[in-house]
Each structure stands twice: as C-alpha cells, then as structure tokens.
PDB file of N, CA, C and O in Angstrom:
ATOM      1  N   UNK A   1     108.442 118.539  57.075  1.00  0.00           N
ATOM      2  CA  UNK A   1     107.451 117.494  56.884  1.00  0.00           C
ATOM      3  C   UNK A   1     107.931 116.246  57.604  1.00  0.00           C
ATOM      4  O   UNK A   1     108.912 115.686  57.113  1.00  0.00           O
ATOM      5  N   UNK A   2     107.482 115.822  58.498  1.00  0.00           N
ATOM      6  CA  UNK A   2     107.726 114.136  59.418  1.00  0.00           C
ATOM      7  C   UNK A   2     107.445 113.439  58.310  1.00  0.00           C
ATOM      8  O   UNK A   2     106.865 113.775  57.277  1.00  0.00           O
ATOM      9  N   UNK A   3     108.029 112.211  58.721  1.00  0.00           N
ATOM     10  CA  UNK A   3     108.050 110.934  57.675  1.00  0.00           C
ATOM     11  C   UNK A   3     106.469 110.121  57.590  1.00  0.00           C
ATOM     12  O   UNK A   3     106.026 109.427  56.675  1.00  0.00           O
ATOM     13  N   UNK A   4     105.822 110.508  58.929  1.00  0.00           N
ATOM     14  CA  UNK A   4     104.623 110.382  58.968  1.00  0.00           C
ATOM     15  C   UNK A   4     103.475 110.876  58.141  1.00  0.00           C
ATOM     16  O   UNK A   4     102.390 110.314  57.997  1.00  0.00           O
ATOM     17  N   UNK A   5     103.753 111.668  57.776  1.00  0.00           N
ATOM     18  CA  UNK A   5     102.820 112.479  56.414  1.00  0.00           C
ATOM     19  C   UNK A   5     103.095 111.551  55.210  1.00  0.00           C
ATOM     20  O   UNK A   5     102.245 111.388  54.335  1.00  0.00           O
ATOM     21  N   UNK A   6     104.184 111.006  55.187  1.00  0.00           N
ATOM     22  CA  UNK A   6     104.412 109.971  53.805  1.00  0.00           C
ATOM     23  C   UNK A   6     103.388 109.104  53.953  1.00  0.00           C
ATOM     24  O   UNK A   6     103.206 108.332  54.894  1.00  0.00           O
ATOM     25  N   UNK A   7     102.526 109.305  52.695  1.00  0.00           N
ATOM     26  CA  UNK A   7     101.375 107.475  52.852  1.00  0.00           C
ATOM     27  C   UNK A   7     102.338 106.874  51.746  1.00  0.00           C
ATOM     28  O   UNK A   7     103.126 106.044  52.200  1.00  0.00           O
ATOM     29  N   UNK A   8     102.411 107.063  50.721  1.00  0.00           N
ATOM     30  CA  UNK A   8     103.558 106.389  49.638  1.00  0.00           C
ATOM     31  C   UNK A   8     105.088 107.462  48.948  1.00  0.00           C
ATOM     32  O   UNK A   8     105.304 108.674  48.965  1.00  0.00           O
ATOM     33  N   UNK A   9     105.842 106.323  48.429  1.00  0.00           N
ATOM     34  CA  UNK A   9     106.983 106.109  48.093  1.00  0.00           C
ATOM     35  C   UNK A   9     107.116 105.428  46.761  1.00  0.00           C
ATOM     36  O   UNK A   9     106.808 104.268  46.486  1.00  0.00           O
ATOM     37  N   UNK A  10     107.724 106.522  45.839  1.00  0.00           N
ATOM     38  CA  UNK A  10     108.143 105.965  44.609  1.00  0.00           C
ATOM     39  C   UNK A  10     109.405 105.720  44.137  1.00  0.00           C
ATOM     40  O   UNK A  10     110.027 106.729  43.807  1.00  0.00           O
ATOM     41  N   UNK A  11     110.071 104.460  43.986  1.00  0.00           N
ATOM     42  CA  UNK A  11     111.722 104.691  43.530  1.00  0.00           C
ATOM     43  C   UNK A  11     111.281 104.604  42.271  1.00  0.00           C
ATOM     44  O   UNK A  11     110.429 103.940  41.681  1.00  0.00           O
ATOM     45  N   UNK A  12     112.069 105.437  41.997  1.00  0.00           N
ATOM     46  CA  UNK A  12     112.149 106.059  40.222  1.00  0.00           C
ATOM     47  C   UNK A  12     113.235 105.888  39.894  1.00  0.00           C
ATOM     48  O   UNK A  12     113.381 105.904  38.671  1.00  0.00           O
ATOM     49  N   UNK A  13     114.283 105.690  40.584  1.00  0.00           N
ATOM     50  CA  UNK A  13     116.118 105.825  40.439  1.00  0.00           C
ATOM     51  C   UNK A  13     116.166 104.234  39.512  1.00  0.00           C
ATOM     52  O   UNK A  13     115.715 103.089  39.524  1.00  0.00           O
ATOM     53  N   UNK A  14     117.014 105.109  38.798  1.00  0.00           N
ATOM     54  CA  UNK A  14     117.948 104.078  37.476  1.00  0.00           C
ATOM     55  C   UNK A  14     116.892 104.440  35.772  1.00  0.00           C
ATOM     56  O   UNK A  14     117.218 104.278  34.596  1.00  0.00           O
ATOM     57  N   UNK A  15     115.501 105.002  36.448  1.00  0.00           N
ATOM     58  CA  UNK A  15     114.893 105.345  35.338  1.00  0.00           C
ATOM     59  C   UNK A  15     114.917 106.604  34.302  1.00  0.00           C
ATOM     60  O   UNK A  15     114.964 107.724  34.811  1.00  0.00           O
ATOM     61  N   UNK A  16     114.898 106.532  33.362  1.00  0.00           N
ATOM     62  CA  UNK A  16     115.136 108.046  32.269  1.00  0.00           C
ATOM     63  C   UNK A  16     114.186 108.348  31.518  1.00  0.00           C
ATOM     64  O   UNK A  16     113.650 107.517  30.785  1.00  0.00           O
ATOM     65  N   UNK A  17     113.746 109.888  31.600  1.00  0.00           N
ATOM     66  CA  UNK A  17     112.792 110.428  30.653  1.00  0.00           C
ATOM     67  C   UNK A  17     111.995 109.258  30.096  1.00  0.00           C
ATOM     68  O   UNK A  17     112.582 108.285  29.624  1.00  0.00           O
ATOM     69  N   UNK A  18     110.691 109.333  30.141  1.00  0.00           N
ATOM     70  CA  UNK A  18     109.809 109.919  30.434  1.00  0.00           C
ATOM     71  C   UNK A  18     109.370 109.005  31.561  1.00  0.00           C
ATOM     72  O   UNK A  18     108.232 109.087  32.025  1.00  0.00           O
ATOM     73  N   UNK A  19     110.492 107.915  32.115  1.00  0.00           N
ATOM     74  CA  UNK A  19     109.329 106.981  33.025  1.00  0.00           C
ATOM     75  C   UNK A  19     108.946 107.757  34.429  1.00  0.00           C
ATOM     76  O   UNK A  19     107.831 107.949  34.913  1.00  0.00           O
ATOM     77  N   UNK A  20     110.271 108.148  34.929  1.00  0.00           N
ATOM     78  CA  UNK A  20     109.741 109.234  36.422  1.00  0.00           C
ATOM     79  C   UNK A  20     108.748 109.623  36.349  1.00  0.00           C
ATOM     80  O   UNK A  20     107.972 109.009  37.083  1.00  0.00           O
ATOM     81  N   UNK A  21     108.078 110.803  35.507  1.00  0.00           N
ATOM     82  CA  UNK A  21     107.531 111.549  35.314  1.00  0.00           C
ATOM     83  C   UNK A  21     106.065 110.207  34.870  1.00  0.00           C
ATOM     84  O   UNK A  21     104.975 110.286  35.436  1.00  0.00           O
ATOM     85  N   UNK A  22     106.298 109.373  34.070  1.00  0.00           N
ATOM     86  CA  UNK A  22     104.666 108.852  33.957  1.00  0.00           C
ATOM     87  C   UNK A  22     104.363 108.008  35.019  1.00  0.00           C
ATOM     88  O   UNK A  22     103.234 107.753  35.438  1.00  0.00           O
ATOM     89  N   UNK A  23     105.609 107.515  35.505  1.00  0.00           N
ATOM     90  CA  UNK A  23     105.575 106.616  37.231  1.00  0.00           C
ATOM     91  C   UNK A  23     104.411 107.139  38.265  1.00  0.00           C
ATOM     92  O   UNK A  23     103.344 106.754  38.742  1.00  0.00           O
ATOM     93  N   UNK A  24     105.338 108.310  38.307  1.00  0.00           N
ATOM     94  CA  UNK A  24     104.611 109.654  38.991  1.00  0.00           C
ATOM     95  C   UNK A  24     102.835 109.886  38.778  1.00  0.00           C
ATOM     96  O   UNK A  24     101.909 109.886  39.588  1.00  0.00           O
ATOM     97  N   UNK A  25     102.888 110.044  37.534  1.00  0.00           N
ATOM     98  CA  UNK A  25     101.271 110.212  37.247  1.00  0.00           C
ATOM     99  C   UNK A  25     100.502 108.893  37.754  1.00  0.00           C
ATOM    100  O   UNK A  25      99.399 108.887  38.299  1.00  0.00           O
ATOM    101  N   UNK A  26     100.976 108.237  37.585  1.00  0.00           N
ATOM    102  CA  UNK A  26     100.185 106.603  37.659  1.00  0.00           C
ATOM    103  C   UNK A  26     100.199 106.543  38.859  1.00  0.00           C
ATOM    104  O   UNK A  26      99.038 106.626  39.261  1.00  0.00           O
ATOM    105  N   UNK A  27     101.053 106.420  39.844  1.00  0.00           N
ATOM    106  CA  UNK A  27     101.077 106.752  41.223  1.00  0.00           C
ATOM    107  C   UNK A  27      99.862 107.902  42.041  1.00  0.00           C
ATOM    108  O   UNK A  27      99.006 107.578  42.864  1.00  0.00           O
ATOM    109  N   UNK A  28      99.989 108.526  41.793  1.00  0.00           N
ATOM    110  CA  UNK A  28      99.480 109.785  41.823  1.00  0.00           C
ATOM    111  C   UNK A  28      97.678 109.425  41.898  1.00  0.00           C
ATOM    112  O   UNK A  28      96.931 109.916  42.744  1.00  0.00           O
ATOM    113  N   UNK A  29      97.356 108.708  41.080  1.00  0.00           N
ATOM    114  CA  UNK A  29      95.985 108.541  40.060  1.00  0.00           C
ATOM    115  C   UNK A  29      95.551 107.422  40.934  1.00  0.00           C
ATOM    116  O   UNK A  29      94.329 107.301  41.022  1.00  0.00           O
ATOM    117  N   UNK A  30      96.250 106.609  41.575  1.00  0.00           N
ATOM    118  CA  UNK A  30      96.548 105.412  42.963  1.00  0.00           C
ATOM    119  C   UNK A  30      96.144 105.817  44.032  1.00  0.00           C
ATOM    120  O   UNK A  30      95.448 105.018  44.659  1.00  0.00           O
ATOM    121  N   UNK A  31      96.398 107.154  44.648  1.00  0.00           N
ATOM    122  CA  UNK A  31      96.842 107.576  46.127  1.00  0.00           C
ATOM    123  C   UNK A  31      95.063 108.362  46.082  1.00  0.00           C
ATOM    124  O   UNK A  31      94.362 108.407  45.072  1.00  0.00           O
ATOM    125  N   UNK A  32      94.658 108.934  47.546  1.00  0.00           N
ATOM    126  CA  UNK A  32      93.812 109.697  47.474  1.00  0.00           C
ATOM    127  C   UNK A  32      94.172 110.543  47.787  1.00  0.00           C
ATOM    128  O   UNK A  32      95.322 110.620  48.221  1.00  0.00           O
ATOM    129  N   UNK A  33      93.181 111.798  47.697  1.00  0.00           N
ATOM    130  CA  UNK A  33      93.685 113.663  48.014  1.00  0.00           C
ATOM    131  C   UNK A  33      94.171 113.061  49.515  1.00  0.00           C
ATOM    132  O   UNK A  33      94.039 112.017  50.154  1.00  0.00           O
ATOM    133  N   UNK A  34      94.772 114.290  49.663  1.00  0.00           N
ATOM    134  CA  UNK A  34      95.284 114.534  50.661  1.00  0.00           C
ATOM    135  C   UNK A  34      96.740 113.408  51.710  1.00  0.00           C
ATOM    136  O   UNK A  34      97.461 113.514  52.702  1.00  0.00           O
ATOM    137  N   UNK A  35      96.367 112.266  50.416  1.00  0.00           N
ATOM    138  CA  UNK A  35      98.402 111.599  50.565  1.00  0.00           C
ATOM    139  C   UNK A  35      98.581 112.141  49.985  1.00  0.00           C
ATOM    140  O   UNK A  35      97.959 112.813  49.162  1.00  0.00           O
ATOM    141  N   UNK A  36     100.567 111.841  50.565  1.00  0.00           N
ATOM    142  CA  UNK A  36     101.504 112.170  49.868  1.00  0.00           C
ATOM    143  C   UNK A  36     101.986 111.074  49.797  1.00  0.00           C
ATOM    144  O   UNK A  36     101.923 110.082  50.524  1.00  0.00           O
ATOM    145  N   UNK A  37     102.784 111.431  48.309  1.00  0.00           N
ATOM    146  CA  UNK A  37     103.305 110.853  47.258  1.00  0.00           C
ATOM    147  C   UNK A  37     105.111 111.386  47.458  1.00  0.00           C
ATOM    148  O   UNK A  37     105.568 112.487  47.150  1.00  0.00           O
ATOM    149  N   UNK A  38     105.780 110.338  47.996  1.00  0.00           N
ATOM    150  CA  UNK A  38     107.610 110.880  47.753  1.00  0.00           C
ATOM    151  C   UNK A  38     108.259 110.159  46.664  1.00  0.00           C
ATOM    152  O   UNK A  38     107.993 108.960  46.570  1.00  0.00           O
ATOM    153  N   UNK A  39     109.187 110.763  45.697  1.00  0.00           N
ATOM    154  CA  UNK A  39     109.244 110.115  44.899  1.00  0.00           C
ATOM    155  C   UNK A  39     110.641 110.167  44.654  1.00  0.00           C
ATOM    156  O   UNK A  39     111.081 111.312  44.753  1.00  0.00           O
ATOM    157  N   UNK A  40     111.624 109.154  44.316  1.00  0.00           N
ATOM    158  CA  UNK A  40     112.827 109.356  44.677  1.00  0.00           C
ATOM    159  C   UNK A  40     113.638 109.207  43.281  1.00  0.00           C
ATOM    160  O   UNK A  40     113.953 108.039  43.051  1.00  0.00           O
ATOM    161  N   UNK A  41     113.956 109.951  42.509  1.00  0.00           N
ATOM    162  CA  UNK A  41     115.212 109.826  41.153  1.00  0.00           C
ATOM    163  C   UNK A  41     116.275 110.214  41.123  1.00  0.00           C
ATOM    164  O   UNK A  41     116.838 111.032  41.850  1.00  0.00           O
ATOM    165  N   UNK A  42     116.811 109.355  39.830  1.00  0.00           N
ATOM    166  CA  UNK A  42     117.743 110.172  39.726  1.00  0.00           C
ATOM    167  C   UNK A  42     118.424 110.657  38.516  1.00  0.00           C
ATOM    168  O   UNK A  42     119.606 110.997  38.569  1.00  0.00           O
ATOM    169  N   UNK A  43     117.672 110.713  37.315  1.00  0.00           N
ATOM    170  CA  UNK A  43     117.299 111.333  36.438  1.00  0.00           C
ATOM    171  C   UNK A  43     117.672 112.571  36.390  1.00  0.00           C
ATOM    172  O   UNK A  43     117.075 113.117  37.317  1.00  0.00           O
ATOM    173  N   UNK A  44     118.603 113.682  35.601  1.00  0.00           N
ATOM    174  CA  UNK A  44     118.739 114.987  36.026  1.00  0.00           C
ATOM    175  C   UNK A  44     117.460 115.880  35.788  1.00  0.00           C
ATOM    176  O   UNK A  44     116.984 116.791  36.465  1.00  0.00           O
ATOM    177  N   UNK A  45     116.996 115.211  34.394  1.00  0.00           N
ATOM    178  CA  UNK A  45     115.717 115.610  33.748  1.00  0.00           C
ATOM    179  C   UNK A  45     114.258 115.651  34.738  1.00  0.00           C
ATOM    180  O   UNK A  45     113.431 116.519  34.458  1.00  0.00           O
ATOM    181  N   UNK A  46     114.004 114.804  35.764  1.00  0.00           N
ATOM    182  CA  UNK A  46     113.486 114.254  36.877  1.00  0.00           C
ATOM    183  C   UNK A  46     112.910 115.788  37.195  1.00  0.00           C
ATOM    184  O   UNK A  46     111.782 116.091  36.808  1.00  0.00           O
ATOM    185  N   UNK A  47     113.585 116.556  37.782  1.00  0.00           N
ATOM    186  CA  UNK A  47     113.372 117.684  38.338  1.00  0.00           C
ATOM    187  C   UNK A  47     112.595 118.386  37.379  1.00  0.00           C
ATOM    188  O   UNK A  47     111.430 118.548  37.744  1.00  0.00           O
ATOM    189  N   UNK A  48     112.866 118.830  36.321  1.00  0.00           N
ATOM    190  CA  UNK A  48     111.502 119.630  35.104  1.00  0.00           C
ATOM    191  C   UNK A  48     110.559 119.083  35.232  1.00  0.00           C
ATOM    192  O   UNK A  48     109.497 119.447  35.739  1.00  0.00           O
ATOM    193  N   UNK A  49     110.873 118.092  34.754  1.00  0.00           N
ATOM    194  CA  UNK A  49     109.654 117.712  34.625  1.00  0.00           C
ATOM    195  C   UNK A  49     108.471 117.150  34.986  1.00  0.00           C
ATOM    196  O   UNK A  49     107.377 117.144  34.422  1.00  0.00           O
ATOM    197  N   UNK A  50     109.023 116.462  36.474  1.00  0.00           N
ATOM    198  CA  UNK A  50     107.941 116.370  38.059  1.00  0.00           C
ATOM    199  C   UNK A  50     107.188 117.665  37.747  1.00  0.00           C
ATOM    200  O   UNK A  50     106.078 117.844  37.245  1.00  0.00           O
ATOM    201  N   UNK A  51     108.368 118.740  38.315  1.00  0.00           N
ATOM    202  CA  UNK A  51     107.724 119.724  38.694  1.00  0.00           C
ATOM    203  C   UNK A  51     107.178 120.577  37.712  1.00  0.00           C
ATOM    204  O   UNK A  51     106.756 121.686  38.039  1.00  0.00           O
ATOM    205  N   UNK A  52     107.131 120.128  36.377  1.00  0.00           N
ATOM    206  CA  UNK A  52     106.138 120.638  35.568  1.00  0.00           C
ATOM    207  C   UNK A  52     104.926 119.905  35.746  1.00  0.00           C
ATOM    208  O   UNK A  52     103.892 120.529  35.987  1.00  0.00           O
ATOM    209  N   UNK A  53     104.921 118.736  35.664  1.00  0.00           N
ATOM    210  CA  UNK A  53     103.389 118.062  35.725  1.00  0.00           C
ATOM    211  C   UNK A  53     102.970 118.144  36.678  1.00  0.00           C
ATOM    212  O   UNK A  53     101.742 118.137  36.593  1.00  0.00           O
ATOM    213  N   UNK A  54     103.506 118.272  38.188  1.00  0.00           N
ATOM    214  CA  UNK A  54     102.441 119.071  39.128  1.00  0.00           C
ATOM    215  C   UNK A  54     102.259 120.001  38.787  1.00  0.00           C
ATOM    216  O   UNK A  54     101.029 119.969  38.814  1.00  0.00           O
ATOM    217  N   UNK A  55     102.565 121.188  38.343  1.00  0.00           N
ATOM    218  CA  UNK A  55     102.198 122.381  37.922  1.00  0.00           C
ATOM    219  C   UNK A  55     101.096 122.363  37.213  1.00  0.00           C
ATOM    220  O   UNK A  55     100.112 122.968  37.640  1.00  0.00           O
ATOM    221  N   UNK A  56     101.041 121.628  35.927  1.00  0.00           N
ATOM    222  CA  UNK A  56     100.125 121.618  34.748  1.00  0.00           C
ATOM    223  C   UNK A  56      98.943 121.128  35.459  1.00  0.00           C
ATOM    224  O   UNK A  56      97.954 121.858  35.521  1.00  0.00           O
ATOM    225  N   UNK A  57      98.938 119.040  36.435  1.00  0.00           N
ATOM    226  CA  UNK A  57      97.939 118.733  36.716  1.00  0.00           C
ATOM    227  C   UNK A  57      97.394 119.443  38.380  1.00  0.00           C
ATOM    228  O   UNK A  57      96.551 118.850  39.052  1.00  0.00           O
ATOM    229  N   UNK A  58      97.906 120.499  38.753  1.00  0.00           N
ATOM    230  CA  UNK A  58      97.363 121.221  40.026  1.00  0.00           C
ATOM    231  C   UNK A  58      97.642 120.350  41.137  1.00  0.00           C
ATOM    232  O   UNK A  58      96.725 120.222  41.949  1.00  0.00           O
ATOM    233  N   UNK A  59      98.592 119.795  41.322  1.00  0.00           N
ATOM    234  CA  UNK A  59      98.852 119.085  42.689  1.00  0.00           C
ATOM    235  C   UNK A  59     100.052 119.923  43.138  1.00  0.00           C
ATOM    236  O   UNK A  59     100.694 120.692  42.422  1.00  0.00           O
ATOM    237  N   UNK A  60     100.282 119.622  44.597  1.00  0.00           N
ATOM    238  CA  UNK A  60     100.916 120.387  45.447  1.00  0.00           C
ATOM    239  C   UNK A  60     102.838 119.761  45.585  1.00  0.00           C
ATOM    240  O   UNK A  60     103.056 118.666  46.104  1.00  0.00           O
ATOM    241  N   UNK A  61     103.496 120.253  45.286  1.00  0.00           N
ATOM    242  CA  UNK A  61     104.655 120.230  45.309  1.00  0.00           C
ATOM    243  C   UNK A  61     105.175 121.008  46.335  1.00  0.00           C
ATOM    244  O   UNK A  61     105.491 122.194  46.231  1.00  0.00           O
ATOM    245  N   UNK A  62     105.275 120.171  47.532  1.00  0.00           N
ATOM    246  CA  UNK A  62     105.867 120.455  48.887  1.00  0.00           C
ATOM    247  C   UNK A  62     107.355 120.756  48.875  1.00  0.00           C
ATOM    248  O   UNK A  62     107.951 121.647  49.480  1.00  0.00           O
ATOM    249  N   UNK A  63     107.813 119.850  48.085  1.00  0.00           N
ATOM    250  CA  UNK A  63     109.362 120.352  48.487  1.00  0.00           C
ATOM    251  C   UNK A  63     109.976 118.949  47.546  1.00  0.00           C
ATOM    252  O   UNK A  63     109.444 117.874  47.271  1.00  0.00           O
ATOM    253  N   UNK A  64     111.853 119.746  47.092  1.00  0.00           N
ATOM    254  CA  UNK A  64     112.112 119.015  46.351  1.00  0.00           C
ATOM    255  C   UNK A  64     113.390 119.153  46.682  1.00  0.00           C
ATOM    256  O   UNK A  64     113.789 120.301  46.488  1.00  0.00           O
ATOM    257  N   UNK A  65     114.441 118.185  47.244  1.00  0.00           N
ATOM    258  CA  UNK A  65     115.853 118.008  47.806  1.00  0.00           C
ATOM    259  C   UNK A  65     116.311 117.230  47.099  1.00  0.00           C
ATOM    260  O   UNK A  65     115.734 116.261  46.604  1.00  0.00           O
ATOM    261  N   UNK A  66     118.124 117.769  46.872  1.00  0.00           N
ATOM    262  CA  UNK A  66     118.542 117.143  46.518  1.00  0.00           C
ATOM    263  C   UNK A  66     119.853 116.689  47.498  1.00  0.00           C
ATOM    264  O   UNK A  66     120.285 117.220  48.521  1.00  0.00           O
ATOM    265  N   UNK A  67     120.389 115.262  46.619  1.00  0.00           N
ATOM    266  CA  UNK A  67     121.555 114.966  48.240  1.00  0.00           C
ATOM    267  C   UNK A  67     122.364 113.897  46.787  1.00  0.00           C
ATOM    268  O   UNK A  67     122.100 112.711  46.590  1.00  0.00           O
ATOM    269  N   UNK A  68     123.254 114.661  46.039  1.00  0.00           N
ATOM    270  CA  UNK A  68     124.186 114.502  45.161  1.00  0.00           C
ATOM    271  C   UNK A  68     123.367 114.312  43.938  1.00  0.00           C
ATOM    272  O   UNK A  68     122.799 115.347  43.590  1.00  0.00           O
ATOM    273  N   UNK A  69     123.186 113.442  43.309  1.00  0.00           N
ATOM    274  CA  UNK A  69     122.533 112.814  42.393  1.00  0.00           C
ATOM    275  C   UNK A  69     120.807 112.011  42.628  1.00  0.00           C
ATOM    276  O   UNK A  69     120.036 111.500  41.816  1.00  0.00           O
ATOM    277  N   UNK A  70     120.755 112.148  43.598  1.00  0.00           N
ATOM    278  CA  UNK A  70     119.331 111.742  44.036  1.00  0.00           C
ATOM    279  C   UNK A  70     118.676 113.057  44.380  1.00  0.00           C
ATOM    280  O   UNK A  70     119.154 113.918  45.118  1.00  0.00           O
ATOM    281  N   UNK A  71     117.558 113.098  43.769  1.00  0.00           N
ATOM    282  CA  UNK A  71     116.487 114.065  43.736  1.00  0.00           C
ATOM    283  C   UNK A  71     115.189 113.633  44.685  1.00  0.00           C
ATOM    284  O   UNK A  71     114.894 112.477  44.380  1.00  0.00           O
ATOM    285  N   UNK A  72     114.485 114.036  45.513  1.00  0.00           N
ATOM    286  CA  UNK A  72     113.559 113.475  46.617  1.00  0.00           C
ATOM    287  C   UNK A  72     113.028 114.500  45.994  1.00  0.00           C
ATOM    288  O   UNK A  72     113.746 115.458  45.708  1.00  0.00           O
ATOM    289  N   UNK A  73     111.325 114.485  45.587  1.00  0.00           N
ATOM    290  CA  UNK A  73     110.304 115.010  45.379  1.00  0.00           C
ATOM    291  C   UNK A  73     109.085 114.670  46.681  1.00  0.00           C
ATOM    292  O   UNK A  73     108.892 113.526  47.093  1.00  0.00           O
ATOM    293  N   UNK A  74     108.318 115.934  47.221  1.00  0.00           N
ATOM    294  CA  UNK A  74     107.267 115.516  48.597  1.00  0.00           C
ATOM    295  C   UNK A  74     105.802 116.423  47.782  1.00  0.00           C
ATOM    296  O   UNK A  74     105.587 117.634  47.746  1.00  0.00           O
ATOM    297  N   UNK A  75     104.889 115.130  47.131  1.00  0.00           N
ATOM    298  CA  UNK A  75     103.497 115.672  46.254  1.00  0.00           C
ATOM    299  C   UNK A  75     102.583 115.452  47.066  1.00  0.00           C
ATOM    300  O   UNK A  75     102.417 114.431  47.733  1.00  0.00           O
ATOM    301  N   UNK A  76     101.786 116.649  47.039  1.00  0.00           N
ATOM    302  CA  UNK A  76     100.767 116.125  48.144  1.00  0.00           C
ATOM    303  C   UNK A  76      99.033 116.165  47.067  1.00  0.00           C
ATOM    304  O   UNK A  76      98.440 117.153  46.635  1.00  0.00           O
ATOM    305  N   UNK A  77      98.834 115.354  46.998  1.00  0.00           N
ATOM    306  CA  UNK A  77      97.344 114.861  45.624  1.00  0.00           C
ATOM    307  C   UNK A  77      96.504 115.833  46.561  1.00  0.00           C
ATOM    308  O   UNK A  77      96.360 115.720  47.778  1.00  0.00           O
ATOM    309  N   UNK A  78      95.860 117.041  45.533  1.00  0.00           N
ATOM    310  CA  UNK A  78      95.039 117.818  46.062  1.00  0.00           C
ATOM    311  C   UNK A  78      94.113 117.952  44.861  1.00  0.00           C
ATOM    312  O   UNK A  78      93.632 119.069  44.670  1.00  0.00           O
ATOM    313  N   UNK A  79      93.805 116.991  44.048  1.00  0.00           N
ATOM    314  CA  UNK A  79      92.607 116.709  43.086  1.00  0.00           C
ATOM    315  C   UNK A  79      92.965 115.536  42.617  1.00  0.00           C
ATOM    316  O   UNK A  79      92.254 114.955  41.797  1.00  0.00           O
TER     317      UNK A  79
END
C-alpha cells in the first residue's frame, strides 16, 4: 500500500483499552468509503480489538504491522 492511499492518520499511542478502539470508531464515522484510515498504537490490547471491530462493523482491514511495541493498523471504510 503507498502512503498515498492514506487520506487519514490516527495516533492512538500512550492510550489504553478502550480509547484506541473508540478513537478508531469515531474516526472511522469522519472519513468517507473508500479512505483509509491508519491508525497507530501502542496498546498490546490494540490489536484484538481493532481487529475485532472491523470485523463486527464490516470494514476492511488491510494490514496490520508491527515494529516493537507500535502496532500500525491500514482500514479501508467500506460502509
């Protein structure tokens, strides 16, 4: 994915359960279909539970890296 596909960027880092994850939604609810949404934590919890609530609310979870303690999430709003 080029950096060009990024329309937004969420720092989430320093935050814990449950804010990533409602950051995320609120963000999300912001952007239109077809941005993406990167979202950056570092939360260990971060990882479930992103990638549960894309799951649950049907958005696209492109890809999810990690690089030590920072977690990079790439959502792409497809409703």
């Amino acid at each position: 994915m080029s950096h060009q596909e990024v329309t937004h960027i969420l720092d989430a880092r320093g935050l814990y359960c449950p804010e990533p994850v409602f950051r995320t939604k609120v963000t999300v609810d912001q952007i239109n279909v077809g941005e993406y949404l990167e979202v950056l934590a570092d939360d260990p919890a971060s990882e479930e539970d992103i990638s549960r609530w894309a799951k649950r609310t049907g958005q696209n979870m492109r890809s999810i890296k990690k690089n030590g303690k920072e977690i990079r999430f790439m959502i792409k709003k497809v409703k």
